[in-house]
Each structure stands twice: as C-alpha cells, then as structure tokens.
Phi, psi and omega in degrees: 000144181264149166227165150293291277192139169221175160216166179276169168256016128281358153293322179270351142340279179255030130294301164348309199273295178293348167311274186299339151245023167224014169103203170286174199195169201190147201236136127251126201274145177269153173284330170154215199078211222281342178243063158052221186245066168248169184250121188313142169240107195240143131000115171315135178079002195260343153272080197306131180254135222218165143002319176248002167250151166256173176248144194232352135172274171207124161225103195065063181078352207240126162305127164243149185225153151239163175285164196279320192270033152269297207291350167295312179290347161292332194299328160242063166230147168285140156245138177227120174280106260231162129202127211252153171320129183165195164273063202282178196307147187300347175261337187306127205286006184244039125341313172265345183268008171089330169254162187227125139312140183232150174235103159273147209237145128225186191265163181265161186279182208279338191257006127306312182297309176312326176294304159329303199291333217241351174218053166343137191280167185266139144304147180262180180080000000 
C-alpha cells in the first residue's frame, strides 16, 4: 500500500508510550518558528484544526496533519516518523522522554506519484 506518511519503530514505541499516559494524541507537522520544521505531538484535539490543515494520513494509528501551504511544498515526498535521541518541541508531549521526533523524507517514485496524484489528501474543517 502506498502513504504518505510511515513510521519506525522506534517511533511507534513512543507513541506507544505517550498513549498510556496521555490517551489519544494527534500529530502536527510544524512549519517552522520557534520549534524549526518538527513534527508536534498534542493531546487529540488540543490542536485545533481548520481549513488549512490537511491529514496526510495515519502513523501507527494516529492522524497526522499538516498545513495545506506546507504540504504544497511537500507534496512529493514519502515522510517517515522516526525518534531519536534530543530534546523535542517545546510544546510537544515527548518532550520529558529524552526522545524526539523526528522526520526523514524522500521523493516518491514516478509510480507512487501516479497512485498519489489519483488519491488526494482531505482538508480538515
């Protein structure tokens, strides 16, 4: 099956992880400012989602979203959600675990993209 959006297992670790004590949880990738271009971990619902963000798909069960004029510059890349040792975003709840999310990228090949182009991401809102 093609996605956008995949994740490691050490990612789906501390999802895992971030599950059980803070419930359900929901992903935003940030455009940048004060926590650069990571990607967010919020409380399902504690990031209000509008119009301008799309969902680009699930990763290890969890909706991930971005804004719509990021994901135009984004739009033929695989993203896969990775987390490595750091510090995460300051608003982000895996923050206090010592790990960070993270997002590595590539282009999708020309016979992803053809499947992609035939399956649009939804606008939220």
């Amino acid at each position: 099956m093609i996605t956008r959006i995949t994740s490691t297992p050490s990612a789906e670790k501390l999802i895992d992880e971030l599950i059980k004590i803070h419930g359900p949880i929901m992903f935003h990738q940030s455009g940048g400012c004060c926590d650069g271009s990571a990607p967010m971990c919020y409380p399902e619902g504690e990031f209000f989602l509008g119009s301008s963000d799309v969902c680009l798909g699930e990763v290890h069960k969890v909706n991930f979203y971005m804004s719509a004029s990021q994901f135009e510059y984004w739009e033929h890349t695989h993203l896969t959600l990775d987390a490595i040792p750091g510090t995460g975003g300051q608003f982000s709840l895996e923050r206090p675990s010592g790990l960070r999310f993270f997002i590595r990228s590539r282009l999708f090949s020309d016979e992803e993209w053809e499947y992609l182009k035939k399956h649009p991401v939804k606008k939220c809102g």
